[in-house]
C-alpha positions in Angstrom: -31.5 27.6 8.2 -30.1 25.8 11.2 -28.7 23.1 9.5 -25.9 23.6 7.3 -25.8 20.7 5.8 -29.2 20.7 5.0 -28.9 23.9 3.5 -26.3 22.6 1.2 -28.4 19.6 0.4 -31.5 21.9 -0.5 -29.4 23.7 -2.6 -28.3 20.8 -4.7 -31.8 19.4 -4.6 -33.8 22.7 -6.1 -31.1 22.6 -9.0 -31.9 19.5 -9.8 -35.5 19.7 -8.8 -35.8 23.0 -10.8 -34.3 21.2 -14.5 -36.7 18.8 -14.3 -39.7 20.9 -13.3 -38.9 23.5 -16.0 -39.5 20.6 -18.8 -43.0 19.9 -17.2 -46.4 21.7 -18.2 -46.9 25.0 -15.8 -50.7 23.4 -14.6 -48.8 20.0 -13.5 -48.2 18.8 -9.8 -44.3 18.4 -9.6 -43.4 15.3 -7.1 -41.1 15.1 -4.8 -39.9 11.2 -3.5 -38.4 11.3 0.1 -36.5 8.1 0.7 -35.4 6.9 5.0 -34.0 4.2 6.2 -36.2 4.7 9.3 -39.4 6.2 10.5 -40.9 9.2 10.4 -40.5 10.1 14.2 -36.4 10.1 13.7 -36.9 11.1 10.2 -38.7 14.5 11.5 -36.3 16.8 12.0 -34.9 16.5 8.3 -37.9 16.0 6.8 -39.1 19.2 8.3 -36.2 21.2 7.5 -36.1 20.0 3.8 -40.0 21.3 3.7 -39.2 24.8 5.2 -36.6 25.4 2.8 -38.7 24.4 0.2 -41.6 26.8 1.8 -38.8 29.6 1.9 -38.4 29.5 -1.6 -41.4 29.4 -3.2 -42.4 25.7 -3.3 -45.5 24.7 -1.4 -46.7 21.8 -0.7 -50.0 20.5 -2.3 -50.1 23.6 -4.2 -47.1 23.4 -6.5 -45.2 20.4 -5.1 -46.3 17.2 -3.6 -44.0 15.0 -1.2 -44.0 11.1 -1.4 -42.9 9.6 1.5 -41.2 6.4 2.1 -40.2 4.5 4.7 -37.9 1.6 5.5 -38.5 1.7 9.4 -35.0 0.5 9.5 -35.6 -2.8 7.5 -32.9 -2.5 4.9 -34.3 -5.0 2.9 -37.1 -2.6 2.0 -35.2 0.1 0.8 -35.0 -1.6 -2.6 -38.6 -1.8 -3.1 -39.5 1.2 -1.5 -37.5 3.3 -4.2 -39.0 1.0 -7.0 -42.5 2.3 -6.2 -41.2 5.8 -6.4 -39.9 5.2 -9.5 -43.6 3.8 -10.6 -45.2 7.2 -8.8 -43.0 8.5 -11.7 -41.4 11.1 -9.2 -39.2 13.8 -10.5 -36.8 13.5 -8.1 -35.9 10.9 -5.1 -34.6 12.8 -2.0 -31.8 9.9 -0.4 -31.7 10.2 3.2 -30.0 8.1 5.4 -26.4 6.6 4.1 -25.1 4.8 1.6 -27.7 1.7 1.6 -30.8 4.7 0.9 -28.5 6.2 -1.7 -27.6 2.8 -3.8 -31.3 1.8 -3.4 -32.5 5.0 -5.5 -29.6 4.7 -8.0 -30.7 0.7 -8.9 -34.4 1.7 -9.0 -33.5 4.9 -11.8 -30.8 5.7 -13.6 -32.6 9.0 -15.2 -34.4 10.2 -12.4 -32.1 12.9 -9.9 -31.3 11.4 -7.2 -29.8 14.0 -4.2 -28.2 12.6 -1.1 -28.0 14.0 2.4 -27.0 12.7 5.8 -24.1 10.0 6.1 -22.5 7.1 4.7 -19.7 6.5 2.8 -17.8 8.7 1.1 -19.4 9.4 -2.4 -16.3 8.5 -4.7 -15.7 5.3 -3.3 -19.1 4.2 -3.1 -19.1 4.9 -6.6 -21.7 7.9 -6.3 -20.0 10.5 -8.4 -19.6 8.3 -11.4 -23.4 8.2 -11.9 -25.0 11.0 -13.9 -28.5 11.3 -12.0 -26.9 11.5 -8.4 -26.1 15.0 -6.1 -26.0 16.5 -2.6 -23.4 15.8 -0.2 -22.1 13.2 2.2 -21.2 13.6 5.8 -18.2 11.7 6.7 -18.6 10.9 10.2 -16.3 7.9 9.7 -13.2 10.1 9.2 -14.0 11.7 12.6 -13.9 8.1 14.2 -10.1 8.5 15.6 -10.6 11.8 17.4 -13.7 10.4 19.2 -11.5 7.7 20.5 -9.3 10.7 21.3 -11.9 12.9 23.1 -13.0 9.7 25.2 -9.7 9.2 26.4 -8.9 13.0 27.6 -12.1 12.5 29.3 -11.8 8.7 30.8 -7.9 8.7 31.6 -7.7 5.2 32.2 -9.4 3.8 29.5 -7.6 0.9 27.7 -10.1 -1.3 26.9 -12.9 0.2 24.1 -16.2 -2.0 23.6 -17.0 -1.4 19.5 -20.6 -1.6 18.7 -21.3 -1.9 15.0 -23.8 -2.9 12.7 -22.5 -5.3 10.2 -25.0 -4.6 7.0 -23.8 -0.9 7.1 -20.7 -0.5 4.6 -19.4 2.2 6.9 -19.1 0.3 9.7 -16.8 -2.1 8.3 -14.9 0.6 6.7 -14.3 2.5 10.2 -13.2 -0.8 12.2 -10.7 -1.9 9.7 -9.5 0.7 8.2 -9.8 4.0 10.0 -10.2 3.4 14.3 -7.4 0.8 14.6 -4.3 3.3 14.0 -6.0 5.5 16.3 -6.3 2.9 18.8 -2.3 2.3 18.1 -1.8 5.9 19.3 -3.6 5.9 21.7 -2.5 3.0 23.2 -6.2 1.5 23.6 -7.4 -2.3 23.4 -10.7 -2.6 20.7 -12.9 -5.0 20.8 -15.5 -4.8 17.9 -19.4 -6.1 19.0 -21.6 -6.9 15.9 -25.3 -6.3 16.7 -27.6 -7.7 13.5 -30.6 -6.9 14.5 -32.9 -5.6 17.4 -33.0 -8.4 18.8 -29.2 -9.2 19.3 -28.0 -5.9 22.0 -29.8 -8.1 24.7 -26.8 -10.9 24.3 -24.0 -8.3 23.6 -24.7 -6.6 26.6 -24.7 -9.5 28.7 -21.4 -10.0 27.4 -20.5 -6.4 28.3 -21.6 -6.9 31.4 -19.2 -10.0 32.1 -16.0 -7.7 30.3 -16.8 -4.8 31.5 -14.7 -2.5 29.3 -13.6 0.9 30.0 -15.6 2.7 27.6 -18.1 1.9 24.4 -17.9 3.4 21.2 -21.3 3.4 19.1 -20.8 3.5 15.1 -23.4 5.1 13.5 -26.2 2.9 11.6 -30.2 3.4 11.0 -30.2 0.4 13.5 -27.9 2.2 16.2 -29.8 5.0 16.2 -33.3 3.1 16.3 -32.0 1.8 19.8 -29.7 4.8 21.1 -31.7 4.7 24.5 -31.4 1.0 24.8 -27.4 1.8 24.5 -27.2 4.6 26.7 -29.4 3.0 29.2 -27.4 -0.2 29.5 -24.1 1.9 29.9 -25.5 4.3 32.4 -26.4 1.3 34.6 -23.3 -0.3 34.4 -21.4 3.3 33.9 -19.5 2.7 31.1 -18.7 5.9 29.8 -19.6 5.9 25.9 -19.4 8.1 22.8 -21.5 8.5 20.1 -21.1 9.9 16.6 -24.0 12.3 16.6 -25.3 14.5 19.9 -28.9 12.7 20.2 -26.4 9.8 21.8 -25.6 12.2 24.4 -28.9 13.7 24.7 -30.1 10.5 25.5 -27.5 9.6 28.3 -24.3 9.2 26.5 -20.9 10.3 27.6 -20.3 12.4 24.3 -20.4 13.0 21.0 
């Protein structure tokens, strides 16, 4: 596959998935619960990986395996319910994609049903992840990386001093990557943060007009379902005010970002 990690994931998923499909009658339609933070445009790429692998290995789907797809369309708030009525479909297992918030969702909506992980958010063990019995998969842990993006954007802007933080609030690993993990690297690296909290779609209109009277050296973009909903309104405001900015995943850059 191309992706690694969902590789990994699959891997973790069809062990579960094949424990509890080995309990059901042979005739019965075994059902799969896909859980996103967002839609299914940004959601496609994953989605479609996780459905080739499946192909590759003998599951098909609508002839041994049927996929329930659900979609919080980066409303948090509907995560909760959205994994509630998976739990009702009676799935036998909920495929967490998209952080911590997707993740924490499925584990209060089952405590029996297998519940596999994949994409970011926080690490597992601190979130409390590994300590539940009906939870697998893996965790990318973008956050740790944060320092030695600061890093790369100052090899590649030598006069930055001055770093604009954009960051989602209602994402745990947001909070966790401003206090904890980006300001020693900023120490080093002699740079001045300044952290932007965006709540909503609605709020980059007023931070950027706030950019735009600051101007700052450079922008860094933490990674949330919301961040990623509106990576071209991000790139497009720094490209025309060129403020060089990095992202934590390469559609930033794809989209007119500095780097990734």
């Amino acid at each position: 596959m191309k992706n690694a990690s969902i590789a990994l994931a699959l891997c973790a998923m069809l062990n579960a998935f094949c424990s509890s499909a080995e309990a059901q009658q042979a005739t019965r339609l075994s059902r799969i619960g896909y859980l996103s933070n967002t839609n299914p445009a940004r959601e496609s790429p994953r989605a479609e990986a996780v459905r080739l692998a499946l192909l590759e290995l003998g599951y098909v789907e609508g002839r041994n395996i049927a996929i329930e797809y659900r979609y919080a369309h980066q409303k948090l708030d509907r995560l909760p319910d959205l994994a509630a009525e998976l739990v009702r479909l009676n799935v036998d297992l909920i495929v967490a994609a998209g952080g911590t918030l997707t993740v924490r969702a499925a584990m209060n909506a089952t405590q029996t049903i297998p519940i596999v992980r994949t994409g970011g958010g926080d690490d597992p063990v601190k979130a409390g992840h590994v300590t539940s019995g009906n939870v697998t998969g893996l965790a990318t842990l973008v956050t740790d990386l944060g320092g030695k993006r600061l890093e790369l954007l100052k090899e590649a802007v030598p006069n930055l001093t001055r770093v604009a933080i954009l960051s989602d609030p209602a994402t745990p690993s947001n909070k966790l990557e401003l206090k904890e993990l980006l300001p020693a690297a900023a120490v080093a690296l002699r740079l001045n943060l300044k952290s932007w909290e965006v709540t909503g779609p609605s709020g980059f209109e007023s931070v950027f007009a706030a950019l735009s009277k600051e101007r700052p050296d450079g922008r860094y973009i933490l990674t949330s379902a919301l961040m990623g909903a509106n990576r071209k309104r991000t790139a497009g405001f720094a490209l025309k005010n060129q403020i060089p900015s990095v992202y934590t995943n390469r559609e930033g850059a794809e989209v007119g970002g500095l780097l990734s």
